[in-house]
C-alpha positions in Angstrom: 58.1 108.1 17.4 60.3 105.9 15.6 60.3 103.0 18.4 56.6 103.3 18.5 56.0 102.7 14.8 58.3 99.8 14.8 56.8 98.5 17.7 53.7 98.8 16.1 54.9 97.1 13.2 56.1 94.3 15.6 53.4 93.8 17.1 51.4 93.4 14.2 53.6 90.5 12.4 53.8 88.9 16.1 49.5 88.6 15.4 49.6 88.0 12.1 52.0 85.1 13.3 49.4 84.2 15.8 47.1 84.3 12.9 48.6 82.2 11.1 49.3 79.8 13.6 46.0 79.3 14.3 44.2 78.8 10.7 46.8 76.1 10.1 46.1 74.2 13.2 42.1 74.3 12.6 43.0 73.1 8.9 45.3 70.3 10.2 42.5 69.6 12.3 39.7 69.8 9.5 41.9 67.6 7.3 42.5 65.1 10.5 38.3 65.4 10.7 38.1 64.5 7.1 40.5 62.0 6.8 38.6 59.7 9.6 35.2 60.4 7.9 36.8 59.2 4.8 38.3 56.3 7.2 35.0 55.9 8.6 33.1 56.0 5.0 35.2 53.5 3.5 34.8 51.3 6.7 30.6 51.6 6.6 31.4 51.2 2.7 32.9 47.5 3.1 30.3 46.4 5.8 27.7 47.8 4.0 29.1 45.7 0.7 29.9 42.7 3.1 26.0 43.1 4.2 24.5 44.0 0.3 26.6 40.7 -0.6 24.7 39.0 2.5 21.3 40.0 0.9 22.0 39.4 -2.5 22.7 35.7 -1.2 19.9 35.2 1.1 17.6 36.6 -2.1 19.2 34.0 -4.4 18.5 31.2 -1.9 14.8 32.3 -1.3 14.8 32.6 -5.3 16.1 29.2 -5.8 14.2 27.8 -3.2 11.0 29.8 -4.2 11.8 27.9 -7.8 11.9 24.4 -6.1 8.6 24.6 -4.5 7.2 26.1 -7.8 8.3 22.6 -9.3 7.2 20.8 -5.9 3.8 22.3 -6.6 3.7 22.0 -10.5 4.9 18.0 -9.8 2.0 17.7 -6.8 -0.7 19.2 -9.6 0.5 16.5 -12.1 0.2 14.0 -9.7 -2.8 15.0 -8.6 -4.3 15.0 -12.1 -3.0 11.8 -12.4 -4.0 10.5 -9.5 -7.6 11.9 -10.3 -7.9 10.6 -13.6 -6.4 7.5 -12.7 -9.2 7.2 -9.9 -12.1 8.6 -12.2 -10.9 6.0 -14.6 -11.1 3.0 -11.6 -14.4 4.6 -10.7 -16.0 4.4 -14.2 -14.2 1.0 -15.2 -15.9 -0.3 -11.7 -19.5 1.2 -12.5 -18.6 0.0 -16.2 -18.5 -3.4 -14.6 -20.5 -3.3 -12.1 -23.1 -2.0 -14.3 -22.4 -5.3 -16.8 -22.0 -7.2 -13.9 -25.6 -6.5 -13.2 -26.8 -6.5 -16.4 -25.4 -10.0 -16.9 -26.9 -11.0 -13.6 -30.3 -10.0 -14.9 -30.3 -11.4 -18.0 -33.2 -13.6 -18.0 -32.5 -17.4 -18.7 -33.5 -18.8 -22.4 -37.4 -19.5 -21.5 -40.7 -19.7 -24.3 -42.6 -18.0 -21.4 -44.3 -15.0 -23.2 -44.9 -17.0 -26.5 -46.2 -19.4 -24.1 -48.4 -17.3 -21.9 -48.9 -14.4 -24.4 -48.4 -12.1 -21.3 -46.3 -9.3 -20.3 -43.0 -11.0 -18.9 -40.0 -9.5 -16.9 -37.3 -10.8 -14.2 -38.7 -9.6 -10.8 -35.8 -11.6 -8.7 -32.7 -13.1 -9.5 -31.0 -15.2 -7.5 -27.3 -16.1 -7.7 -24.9 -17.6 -6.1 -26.8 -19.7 -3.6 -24.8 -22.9 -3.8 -28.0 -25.1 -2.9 -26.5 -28.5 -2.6 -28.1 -32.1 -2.6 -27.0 -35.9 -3.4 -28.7 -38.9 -2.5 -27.3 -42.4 -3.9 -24.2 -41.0 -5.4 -26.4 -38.8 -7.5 -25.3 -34.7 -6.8 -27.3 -31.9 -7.6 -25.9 -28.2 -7.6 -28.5 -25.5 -7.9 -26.7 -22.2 -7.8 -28.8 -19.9 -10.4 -33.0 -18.8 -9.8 -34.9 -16.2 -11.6 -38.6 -15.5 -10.8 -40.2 -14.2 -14.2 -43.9 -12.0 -13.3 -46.4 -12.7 -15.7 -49.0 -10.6 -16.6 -52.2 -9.8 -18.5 -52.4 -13.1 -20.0 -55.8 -13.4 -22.4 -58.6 -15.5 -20.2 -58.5 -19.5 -20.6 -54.6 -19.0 -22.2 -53.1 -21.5 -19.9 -54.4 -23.2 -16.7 -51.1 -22.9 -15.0 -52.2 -19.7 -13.0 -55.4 -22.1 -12.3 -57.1 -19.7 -14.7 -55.7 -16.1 -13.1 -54.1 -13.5 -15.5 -51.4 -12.9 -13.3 -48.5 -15.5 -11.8 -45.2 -16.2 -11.7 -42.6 -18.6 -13.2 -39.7 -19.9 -11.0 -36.9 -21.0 -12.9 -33.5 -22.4 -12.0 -30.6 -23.8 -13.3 -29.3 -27.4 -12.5 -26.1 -29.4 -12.3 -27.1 -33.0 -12.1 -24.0 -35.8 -11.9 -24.4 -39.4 -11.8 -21.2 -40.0 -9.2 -21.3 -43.9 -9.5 -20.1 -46.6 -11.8 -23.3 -48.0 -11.9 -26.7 -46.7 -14.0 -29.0 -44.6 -11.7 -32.4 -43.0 -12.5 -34.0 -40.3 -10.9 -36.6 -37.6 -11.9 -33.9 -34.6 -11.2 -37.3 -32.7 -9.6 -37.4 -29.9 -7.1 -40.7 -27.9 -6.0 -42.1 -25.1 -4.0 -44.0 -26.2 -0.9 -46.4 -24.1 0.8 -48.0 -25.3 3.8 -49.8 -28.5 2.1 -49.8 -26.9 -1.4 -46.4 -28.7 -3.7 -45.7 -27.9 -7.1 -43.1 -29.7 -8.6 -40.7 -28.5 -11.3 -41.2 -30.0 -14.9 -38.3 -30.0 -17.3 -40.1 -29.1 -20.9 -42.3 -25.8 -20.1 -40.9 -22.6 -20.9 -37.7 -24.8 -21.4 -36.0 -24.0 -24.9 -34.8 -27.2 -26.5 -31.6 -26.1 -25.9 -32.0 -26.1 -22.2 -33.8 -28.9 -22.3 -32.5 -32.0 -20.2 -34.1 -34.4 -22.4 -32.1 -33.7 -25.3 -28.9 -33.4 -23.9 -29.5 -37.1 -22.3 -26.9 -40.2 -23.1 -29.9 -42.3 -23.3 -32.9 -41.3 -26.0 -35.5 -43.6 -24.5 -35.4 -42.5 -21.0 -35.1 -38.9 -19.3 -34.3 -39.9 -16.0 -31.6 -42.5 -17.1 -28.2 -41.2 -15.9 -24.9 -43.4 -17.0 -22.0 -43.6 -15.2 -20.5 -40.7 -14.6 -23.0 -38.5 -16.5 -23.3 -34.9 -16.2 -26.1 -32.6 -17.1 -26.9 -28.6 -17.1 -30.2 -27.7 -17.9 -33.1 -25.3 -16.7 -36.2 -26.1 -14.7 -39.2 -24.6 -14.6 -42.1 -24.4 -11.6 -45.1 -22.1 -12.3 -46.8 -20.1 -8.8 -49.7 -18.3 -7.7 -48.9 -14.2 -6.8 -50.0 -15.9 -3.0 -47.5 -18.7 -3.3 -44.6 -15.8 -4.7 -45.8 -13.4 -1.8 -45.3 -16.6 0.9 -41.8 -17.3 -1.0 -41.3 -13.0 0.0 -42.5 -14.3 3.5 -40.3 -16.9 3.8 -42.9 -19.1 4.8 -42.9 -21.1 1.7 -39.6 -23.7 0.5 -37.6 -24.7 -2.3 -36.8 -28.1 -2.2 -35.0 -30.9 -3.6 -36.1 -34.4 -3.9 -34.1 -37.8 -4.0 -35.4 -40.7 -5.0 -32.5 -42.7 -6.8 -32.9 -46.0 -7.9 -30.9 -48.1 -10.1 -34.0 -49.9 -11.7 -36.3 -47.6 -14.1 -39.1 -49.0 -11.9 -37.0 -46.9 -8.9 -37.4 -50.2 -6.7 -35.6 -49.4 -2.9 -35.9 -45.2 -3.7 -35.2 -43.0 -1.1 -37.9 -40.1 -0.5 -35.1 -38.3 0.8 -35.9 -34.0 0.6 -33.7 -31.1 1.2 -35.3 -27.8 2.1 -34.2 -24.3 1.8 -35.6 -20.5 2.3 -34.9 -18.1 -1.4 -34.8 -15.2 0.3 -36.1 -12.8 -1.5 
């Protein structure tokens, strides 16, 4: 009885043992478990820092880059504006003077046509810039400037330039006359419209303000067409037409022309009837 209880007793401390034995080893391998999961957390901890320091990088180089093109763009704008402004300022300071450009263009040359006439008057054509040329004899003529004036409603029997119509035109042009030579030349300083075998020659007093006026701008008092040595004149011409001799003119069937005829004796012995043609072009 004895040797069974003790071997009873034995056998239970032997499992107990066992027991023991056992529950220690599965903690040694729980704390083994743990202790690479802790390895293993604080390894995924540093990459995962190594890769949050990464982001937090590439965020504050898209930030300041994102902060660049905000000033790119902001800079582009101004310019723009600027740009714009400074175009819309070109634009109107070019219609500004093209607009006075015109304007001065049109301005109609000094004349006495509507207290002449007592008709309506305007500028239908002007024509600049033409550079008509002519000499004959050492005497030059420039005609660069011509303005047609309309003329309308004029009262019956008012003038019998229109050969008695209430409608016509006036041709006027401006004229730079230079005696080249050292010697005293006269010459009428005329030019005309020709139509076919109709020719009406300029005349230097009608519709011609004093001030415009070649006769008083003349080194000699006694005689108009006397030009000195080396005399130079400006002045305005005037040649009044038909609406049929303007429409011809439109046509360009009808001529402006310049005449010669210098002399150097007021009796214009030996003067050339020398004539230079051109088309206005209107």
């Amino acid at each position: 009885m004895k040797k069974a209880l003790l071997l009873m007793v034995s056998s239970s401390i032997i499992l107990a043992a066992c027991g023991n034995d056992d529950e220690q080893k599965n903690l040694e391998q729980e704390i083994k478990s743990l202790e690479q999961s802790s390895k293993d957390y604080q390894k995924n901890k540093k990459s995962l820092e190594k890769e949050n320091k990464k982001l937090k990088d590439s965020i504050k180089d898209k930030e300041d880059e994102l902060e660049k093109l905000k000033d790119e763009v902001k800079a582009n704008q101004s310019d723009t504006e600027e740009s714009k402004s400074s175009k819309e300022d070109s634009k109107d300071k070019k219609e500004t003077s093209s607009t006075e450009k015109e304007q001065s263009a049109k301005k109609p040359f000094p004349n006495t046509i509507r207290t002449s006439t007592n008709g309506e008057v305007e500028v239908v054509d002007d024509i600049d810039g033409k550079h008509f040329q002519f000499e004959d004899s050492g005497m030059k003529v420039s005609i660069d400037h011509l303005q047609i004036f309309q003329v309308n409603n004029m009262p019956e029997g008012q003038v019998l330039l229109f050969n008695g119509a209430k409608d016509g035109y006036v041709v006027m042009y401006e004229v730079v006359t230079e005696n080249t030579t050292n010697d005293k030349l006269f010459y009428d300083n005329t030019a005309s419209i020709q139509h076919g075998e109709q020719t009406q020659r300029s005349d230097y007093a009608s519709f011609i303000p004093d001030s415009h006026n070649e006769k008083y701008m003349k080194k000699s008092k006694e005689n108009t067409d006397e030009y000195q040595p080396g005399e130079k004149t400006k002045s305005l011409k005037s040649i009044p037409i038909s609406k049929k001799v303007y429409q011809a003119i439109k046509d360009n069937s009808a001529t402006f022309n310049i005449h010669g005829g210098v002399s150097k004796t007021s009796t214009y012995d030996d003067a050339s009837d020398k004539v230079k043609s051109f088309k206005l072009n209107i």
